[in-house]
TIRO-2110 file (N, C-alpha, C; in Angstrom, 1 decimal):
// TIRO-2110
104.7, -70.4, 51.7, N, 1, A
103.9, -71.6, 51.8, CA, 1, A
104.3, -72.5, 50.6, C, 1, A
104.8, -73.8, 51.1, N, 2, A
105.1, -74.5, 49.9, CA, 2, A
104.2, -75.6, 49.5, C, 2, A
103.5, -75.6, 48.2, N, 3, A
102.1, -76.4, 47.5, CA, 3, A
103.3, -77.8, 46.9, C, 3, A
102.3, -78.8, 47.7, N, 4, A
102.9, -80.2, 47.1, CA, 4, A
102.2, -80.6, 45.9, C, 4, A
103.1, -81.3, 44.7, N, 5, A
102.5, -81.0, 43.2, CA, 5, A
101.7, -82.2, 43.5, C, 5, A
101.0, -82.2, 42.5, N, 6, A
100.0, -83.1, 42.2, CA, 6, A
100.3, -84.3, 41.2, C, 6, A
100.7, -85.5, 41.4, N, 7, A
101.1, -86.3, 40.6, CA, 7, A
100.2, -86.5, 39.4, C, 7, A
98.7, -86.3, 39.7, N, 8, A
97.7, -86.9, 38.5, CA, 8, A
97.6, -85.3, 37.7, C, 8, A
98.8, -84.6, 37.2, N, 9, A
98.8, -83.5, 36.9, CA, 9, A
99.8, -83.9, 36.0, C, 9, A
100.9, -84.7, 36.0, N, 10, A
101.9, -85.0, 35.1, CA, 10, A
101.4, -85.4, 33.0, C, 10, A
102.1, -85.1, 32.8, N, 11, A
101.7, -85.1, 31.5, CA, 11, A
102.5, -86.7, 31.4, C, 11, A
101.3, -87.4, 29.9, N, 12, A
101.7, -88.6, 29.6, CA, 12, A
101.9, -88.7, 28.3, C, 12, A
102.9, -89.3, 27.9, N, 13, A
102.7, -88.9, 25.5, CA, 13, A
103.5, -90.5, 25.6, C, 13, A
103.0, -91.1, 24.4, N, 14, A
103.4, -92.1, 24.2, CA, 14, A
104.5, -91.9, 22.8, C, 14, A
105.6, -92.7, 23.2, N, 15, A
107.2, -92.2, 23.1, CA, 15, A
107.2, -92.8, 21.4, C, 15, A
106.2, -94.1, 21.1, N, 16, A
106.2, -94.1, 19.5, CA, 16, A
105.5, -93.4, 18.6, C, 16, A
104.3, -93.1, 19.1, N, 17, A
104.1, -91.7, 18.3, CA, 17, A
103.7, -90.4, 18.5, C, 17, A
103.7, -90.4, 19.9, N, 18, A
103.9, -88.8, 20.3, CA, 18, A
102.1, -88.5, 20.3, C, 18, A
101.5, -89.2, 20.7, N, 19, A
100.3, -89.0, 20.9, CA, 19, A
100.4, -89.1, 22.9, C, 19, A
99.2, -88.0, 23.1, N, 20, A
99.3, -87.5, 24.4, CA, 20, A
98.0, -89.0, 24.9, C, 20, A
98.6, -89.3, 26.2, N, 21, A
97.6, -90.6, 26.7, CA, 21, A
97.1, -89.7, 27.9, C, 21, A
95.5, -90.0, 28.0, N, 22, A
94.2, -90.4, 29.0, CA, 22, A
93.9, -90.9, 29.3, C, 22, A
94.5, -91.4, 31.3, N, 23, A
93.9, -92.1, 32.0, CA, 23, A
92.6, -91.5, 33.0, C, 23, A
92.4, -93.0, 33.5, N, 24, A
91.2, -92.0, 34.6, CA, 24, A
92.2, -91.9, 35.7, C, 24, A
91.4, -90.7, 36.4, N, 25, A
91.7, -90.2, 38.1, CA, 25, A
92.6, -90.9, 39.1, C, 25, A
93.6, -90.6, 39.6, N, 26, A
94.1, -92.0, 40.4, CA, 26, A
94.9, -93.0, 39.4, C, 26, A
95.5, -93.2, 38.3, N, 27, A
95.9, -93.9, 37.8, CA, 27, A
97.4, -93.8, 37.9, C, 27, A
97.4, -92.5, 37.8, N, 28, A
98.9, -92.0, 37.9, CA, 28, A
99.3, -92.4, 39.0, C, 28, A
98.9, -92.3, 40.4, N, 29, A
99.2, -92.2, 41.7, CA, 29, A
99.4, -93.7, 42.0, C, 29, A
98.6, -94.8, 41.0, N, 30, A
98.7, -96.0, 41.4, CA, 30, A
99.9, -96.4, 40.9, C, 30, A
100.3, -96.2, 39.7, N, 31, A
101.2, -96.6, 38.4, CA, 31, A
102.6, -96.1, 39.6, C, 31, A
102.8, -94.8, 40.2, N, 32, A
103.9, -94.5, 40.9, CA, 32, A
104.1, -95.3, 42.1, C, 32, A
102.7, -95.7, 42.7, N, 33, A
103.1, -96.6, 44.1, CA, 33, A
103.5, -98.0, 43.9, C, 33, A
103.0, -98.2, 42.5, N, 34, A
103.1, -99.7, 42.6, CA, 34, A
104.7, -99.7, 42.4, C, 34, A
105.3, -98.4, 41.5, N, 35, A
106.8, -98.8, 41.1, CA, 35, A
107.6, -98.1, 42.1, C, 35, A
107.2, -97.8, 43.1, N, 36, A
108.1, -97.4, 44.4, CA, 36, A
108.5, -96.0, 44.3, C, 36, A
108.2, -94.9, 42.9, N, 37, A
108.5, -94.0, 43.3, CA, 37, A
107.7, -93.1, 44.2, C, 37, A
108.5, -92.1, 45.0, N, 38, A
107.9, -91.1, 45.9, CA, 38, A
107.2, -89.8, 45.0, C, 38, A
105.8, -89.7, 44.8, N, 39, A
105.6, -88.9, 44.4, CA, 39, A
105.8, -87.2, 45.1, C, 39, A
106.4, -87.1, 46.4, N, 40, A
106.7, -85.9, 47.1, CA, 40, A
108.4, -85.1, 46.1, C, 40, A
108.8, -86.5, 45.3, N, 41, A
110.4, -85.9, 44.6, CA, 41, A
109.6, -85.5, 43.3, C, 41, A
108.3, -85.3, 42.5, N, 42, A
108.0, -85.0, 41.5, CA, 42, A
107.8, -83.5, 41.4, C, 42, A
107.8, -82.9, 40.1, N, 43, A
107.8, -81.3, 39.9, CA, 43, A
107.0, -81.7, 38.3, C, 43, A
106.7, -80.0, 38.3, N, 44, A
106.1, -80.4, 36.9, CA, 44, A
107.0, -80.3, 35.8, C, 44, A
108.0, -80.4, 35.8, N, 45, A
109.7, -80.7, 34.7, CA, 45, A
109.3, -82.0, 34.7, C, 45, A
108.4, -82.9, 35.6, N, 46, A
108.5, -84.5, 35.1, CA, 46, A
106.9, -84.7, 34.1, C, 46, A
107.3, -85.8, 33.3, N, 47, A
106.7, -86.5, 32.7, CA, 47, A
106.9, -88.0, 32.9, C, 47, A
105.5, -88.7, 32.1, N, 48, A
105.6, -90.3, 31.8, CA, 48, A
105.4, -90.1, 30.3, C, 48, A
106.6, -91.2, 30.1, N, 49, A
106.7, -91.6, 28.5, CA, 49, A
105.9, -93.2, 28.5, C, 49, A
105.5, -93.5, 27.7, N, 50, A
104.9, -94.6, 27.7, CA, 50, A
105.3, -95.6, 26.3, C, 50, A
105.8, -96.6, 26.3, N, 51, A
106.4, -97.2, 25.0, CA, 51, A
105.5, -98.0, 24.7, C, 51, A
104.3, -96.9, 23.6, N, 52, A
103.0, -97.7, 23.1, CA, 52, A
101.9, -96.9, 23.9, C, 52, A
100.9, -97.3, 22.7, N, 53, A
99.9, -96.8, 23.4, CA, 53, A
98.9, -97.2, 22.3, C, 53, A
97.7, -97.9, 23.0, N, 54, A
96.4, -98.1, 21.8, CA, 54, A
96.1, -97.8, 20.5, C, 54, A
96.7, -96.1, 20.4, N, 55, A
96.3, -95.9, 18.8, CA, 55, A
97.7, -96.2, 17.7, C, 55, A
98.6, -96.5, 18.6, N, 56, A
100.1, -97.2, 18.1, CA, 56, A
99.8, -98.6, 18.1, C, 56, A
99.1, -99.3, 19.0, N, 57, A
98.8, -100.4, 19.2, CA, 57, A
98.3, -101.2, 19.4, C, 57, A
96.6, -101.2, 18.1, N, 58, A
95.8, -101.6, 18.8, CA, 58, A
96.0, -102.9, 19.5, C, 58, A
95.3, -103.0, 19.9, N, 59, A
94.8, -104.8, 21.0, CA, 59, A
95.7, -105.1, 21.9, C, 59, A
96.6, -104.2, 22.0, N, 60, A
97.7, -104.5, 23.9, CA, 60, A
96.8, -103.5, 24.7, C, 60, A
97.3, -104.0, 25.7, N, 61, A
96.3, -103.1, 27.0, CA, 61, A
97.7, -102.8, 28.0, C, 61, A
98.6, -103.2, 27.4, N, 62, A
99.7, -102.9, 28.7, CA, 62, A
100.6, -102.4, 28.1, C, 62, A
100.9, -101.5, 28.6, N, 63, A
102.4, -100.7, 28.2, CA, 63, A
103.5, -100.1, 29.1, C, 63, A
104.8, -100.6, 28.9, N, 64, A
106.0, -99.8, 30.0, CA, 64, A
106.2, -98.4, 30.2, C, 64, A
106.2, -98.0, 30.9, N, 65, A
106.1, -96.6, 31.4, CA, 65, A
107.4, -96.3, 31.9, C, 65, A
107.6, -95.0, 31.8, N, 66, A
108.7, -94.5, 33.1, CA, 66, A
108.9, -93.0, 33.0, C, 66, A
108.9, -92.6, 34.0, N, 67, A
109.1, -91.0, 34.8, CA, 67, A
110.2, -90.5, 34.5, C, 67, A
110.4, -89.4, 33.4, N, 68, A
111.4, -88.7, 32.7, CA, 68, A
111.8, -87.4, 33.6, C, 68, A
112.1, -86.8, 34.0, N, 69, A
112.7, -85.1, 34.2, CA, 69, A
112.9, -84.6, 33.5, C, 69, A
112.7, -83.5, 32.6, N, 70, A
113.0, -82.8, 31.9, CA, 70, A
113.9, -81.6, 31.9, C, 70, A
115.1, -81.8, 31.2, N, 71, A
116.4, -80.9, 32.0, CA, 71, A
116.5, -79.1, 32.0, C, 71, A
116.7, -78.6, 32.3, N, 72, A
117.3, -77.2, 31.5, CA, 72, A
117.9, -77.1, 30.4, C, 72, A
117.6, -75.7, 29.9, N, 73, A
118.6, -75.1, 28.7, CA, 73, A
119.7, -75.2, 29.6, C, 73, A
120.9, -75.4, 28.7, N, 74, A
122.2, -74.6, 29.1, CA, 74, A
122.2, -73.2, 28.9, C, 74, A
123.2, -73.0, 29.9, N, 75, A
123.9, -71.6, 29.8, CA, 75, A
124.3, -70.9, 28.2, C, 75, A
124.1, -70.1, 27.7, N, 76, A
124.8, -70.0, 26.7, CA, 76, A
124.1, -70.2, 25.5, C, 76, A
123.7, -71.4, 25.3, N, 77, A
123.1, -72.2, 24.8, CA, 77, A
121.7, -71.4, 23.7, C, 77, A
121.2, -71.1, 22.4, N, 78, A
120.7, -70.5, 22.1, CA, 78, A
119.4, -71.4, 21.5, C, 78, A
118.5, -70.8, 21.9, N, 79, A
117.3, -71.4, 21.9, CA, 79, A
116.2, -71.5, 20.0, C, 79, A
116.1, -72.3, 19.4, N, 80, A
115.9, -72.6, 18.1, CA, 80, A
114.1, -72.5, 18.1, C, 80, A
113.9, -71.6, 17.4, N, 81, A
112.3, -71.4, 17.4, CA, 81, A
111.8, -72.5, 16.5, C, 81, A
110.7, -72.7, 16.7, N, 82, A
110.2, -74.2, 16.5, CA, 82, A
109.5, -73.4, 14.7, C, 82, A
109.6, -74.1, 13.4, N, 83, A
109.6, -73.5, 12.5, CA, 83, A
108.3, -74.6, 11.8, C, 83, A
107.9, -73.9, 10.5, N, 84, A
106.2, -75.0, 10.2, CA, 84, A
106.7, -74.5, 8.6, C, 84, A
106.1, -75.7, 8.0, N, 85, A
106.7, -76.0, 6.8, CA, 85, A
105.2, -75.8, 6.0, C, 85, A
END
C-alpha cells in the first residue's frame, strides 16, 4: 500500500536565520497551488526555505519561498558528527 505524503507535514526554516516558521493548517497546500507545484512529486527529503521571516524581519508580512529536496550522502563519502563547543 502506497501512503501519499502530506504536504502540510513539510518542514519550513527561514534561510536568514535558521529559525523554524509556523503556519496555520492549509497554508502549505495553498502556497504550492498557487506556485503550480504538484504536491503528489513531494517526499519528506523536501523542505520550504523561506528568505526572511518576522523575527529576521520585523514589519514584512511577505516572504519568498521555495521547495528544496534534500540530496543524499554520497557513496563513500564519510559522515562528520555534528560537534558543541
Amino acid at each position: 500500500m502506497t501512503r501519499q505524503f502530506d504536504p502540510e507535514l513539510l518542514y519550513v526554516e527561514c534561510s536568514q536565520c535558521g529559525q523554524p516558521i509556523l503556519w496555520g493548517h492549509g497554508m502549505t497546500s495553498r502556497l504550492l497551488a498557487m506556485a503550480g507545484i504538484d504536491a503528489t512529486a513531494l517526499d519528506e527529503r523536501c523542505v520550504i526555505v523561506s528568505e526572511g521571516c518576522p523575527a529576521c524581519r520585523p514589519g514584512e508580512t511577505s516572504f519568498t519561498t521555495q521547495v528544496v529536496r534534500l540530496g543524499r550522502e554520497k557513496e563513500g563519502r564519510q559522515i562528520q558528527p555534528a560537534a558543541t563547543n
